[in-house]
matplotlib code that plots the C-alpha trace (Angstrom):
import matplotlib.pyplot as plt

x = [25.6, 25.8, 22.6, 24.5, 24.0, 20.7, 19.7, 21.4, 19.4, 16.0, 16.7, 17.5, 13.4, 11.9, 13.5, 12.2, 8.5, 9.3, 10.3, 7.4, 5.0, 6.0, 5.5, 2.4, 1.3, 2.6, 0.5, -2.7, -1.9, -1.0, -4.4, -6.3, -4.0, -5.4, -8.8, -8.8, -7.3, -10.7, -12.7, -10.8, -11.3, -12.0, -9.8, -6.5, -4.5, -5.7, -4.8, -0.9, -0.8, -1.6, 0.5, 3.4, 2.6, 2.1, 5.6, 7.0, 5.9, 6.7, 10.1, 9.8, 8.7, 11.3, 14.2, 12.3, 12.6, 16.2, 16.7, 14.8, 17.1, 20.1, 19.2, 18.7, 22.0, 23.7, 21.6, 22.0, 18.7, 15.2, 11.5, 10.8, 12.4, 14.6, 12.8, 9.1, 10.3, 11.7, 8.4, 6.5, 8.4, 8.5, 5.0, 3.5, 6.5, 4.7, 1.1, 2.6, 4.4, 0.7, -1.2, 1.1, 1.4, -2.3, -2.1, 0.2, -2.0, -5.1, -3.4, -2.2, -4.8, -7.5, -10.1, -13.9, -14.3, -16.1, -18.5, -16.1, -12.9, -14.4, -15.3, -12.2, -10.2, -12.7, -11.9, -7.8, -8.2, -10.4, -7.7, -4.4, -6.3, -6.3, -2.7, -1.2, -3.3, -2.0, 1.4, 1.2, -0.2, 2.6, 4.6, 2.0, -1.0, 0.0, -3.9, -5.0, -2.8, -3.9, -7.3, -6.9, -4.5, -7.7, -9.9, -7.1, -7.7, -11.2, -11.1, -8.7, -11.4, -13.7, -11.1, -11.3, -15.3, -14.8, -12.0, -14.0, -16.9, -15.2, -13.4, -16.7, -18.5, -15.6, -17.3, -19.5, -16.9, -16.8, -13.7, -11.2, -8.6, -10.5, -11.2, -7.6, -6.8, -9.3, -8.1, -4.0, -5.7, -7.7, -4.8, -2.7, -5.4, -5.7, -1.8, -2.5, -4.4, -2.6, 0.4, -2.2, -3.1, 1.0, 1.4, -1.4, -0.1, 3.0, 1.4, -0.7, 2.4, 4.6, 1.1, 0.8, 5.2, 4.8, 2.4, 4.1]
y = [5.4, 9.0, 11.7, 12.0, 8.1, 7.9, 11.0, 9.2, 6.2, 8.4, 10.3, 6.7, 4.9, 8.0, 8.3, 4.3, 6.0, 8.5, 6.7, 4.2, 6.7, 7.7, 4.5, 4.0, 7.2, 6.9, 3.7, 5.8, 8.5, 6.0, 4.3, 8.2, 8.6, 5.3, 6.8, 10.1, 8.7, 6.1, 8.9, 11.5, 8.7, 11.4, 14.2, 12.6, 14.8, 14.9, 11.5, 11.7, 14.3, 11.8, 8.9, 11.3, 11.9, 8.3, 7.5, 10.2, 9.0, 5.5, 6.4, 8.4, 5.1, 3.6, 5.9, 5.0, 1.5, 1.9, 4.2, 1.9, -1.4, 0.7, 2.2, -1.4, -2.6, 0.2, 1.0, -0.6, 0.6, 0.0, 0.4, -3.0, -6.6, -5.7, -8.2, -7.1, -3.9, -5.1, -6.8, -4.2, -1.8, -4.6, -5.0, -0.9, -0.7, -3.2, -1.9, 1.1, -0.8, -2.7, 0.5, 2.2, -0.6, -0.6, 2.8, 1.9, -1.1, 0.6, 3.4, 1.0, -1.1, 1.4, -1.2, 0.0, 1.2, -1.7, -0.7, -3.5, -1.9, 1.5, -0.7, -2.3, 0.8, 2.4, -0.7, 0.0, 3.4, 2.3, -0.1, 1.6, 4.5, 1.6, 0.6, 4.5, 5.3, 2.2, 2.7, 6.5, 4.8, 2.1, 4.4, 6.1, 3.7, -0.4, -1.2, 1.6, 0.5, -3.1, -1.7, -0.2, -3.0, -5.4, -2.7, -2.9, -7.1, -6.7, -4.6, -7.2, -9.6, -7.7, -7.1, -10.8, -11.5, -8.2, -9.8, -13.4, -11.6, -9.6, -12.6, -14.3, -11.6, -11.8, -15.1, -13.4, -10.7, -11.6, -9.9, -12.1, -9.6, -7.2, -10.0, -10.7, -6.8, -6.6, -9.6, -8.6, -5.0, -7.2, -9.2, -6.3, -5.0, -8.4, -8.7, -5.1, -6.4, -9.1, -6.8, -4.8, -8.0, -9.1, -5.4, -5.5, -9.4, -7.6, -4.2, -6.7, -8.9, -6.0, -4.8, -8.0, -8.4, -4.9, -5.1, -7.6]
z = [28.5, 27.9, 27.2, 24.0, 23.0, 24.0, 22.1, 19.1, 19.9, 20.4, 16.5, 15.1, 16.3, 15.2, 12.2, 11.5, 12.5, 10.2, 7.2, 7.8, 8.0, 4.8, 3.2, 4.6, 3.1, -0.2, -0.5, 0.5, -2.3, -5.1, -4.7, -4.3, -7.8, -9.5, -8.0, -9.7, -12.9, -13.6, -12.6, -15.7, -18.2, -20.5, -19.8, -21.8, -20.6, -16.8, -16.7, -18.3, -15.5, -13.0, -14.1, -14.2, -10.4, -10.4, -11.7, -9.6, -6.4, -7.0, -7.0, -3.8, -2.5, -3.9, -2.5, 0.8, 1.1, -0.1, 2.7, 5.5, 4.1, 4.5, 7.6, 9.0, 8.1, 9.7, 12.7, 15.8, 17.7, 16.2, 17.4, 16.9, 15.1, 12.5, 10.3, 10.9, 9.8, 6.7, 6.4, 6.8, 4.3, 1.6, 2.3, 1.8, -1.5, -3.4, -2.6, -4.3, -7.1, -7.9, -7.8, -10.2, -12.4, -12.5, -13.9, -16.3, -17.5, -17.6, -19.9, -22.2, -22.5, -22.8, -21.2, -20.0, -17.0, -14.5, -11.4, -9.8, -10.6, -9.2, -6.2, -5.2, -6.0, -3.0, -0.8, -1.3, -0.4, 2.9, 3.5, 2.7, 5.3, 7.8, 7.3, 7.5, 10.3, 12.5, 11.2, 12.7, 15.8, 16.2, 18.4, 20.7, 21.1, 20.7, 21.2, 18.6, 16.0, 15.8, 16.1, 12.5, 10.9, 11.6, 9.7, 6.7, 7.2, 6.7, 3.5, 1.9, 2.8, 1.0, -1.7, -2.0, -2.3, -5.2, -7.0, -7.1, -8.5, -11.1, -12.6, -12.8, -14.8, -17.2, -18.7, -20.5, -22.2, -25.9, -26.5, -25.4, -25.4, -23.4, -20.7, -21.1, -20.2, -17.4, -15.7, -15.3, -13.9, -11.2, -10.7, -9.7, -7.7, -5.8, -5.7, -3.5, -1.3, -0.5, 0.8, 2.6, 4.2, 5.0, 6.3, 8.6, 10.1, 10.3, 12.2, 14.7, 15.7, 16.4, 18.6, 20.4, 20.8, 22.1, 24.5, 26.6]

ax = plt.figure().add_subplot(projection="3d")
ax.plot(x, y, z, "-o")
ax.set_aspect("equal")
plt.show()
């Protein structure tokens, strides 16, 4: 094998790490987006500014996992399994997708702001922090990285124990159409943190397959 292929080989695992990175990060900024537009729930126009950043960066995130899907079809050297990488991609995309959505919704619907929404919106961003730091660690530090995807595991527990609660207190919402509202917004929230719970499985196997 030449210094040329190997060079090749080198650009094509870090541009994986690159791509992945990426993706990790948009899913960190979506949720700091949903963040910021709860907290300008009465600057109108502050939030149309944010879902427009919103929608913009869900396509980024979109041409990203178009990119890594390509990439994999074509590529013959990858940092690790083919289909944890697909995993993994298909895992931080739709944390993006659900934030974003969420966004939408909660435009739309023009529901009341809940101290649990404001709370699991704090625990996705805690999480999704988790997931792009062990993501950036993935190449460099096997043990650090699984370190961090078991922090992201532990806020989607506490996602969970949020999301139970905040379907319970909707029993005693009169408005049947507001409860309505509010419960597709959790759902999406939930549906998050599910993926940040599939990515991190898939960021602590790849540690563990890795390190032997």
């Amino acid at each position: 094998m030449s210094w040329k292929d190997i060079f090749q080989m080198s650009r094509q695992v870090q541009n994986f790490d690159r791509l992945l990175a990426d993706q990790s990060q948009y899913a960190v900024t979506m949720v700091g987006l949903l963040k910021a537009y709860v907290e300008n729930g009465s600057d109108e126009t502050k939030q149309r500014q944010i879902a427009e950043q919103a929608s913009d960066l869900e396509h980024a995130g979109d041409r990203a996992r178009i990119t890594i899907v390509e990439q994999l079809y074509h590529t013959f050297v990858t940092p690790f399994d083919r289909e944890d990488i697909n995993d993994l991609s298909q895992a931080l995309d739709d944390i993006v997708d659900y934030a974003e959505n969420s966004i939408k919704e909660l435009a739309l619907y023009q529901t009341t702001i809940t101290s649990e929404l404001l709370q699991m919106i704090d625990v996705m961003g805690e999480g999704t922090a988790a997931l792009a730091e062990a993501v950036q660690l993935l190449p460099t530090s096997l043990r650090n990285a699984g370190d961090h995807a078991v922090r992201a595991k532990t806020c989607e527990n506490k996602m969970e124990g949020l999301y139970r609660r905040a379907i319970a207190d909707l029993g005693s919402v009169d408005d049947i159409h507001a409860l309505i509202k509010m419960r597709e917004i959790y759902r999406h929230l939930s549906n998050a943190a599910d993926r940040m719970d599939q990515a991190a499985n898939v960021l602590i196997r790849v540690a563990i397959k890795q390190g032997h």
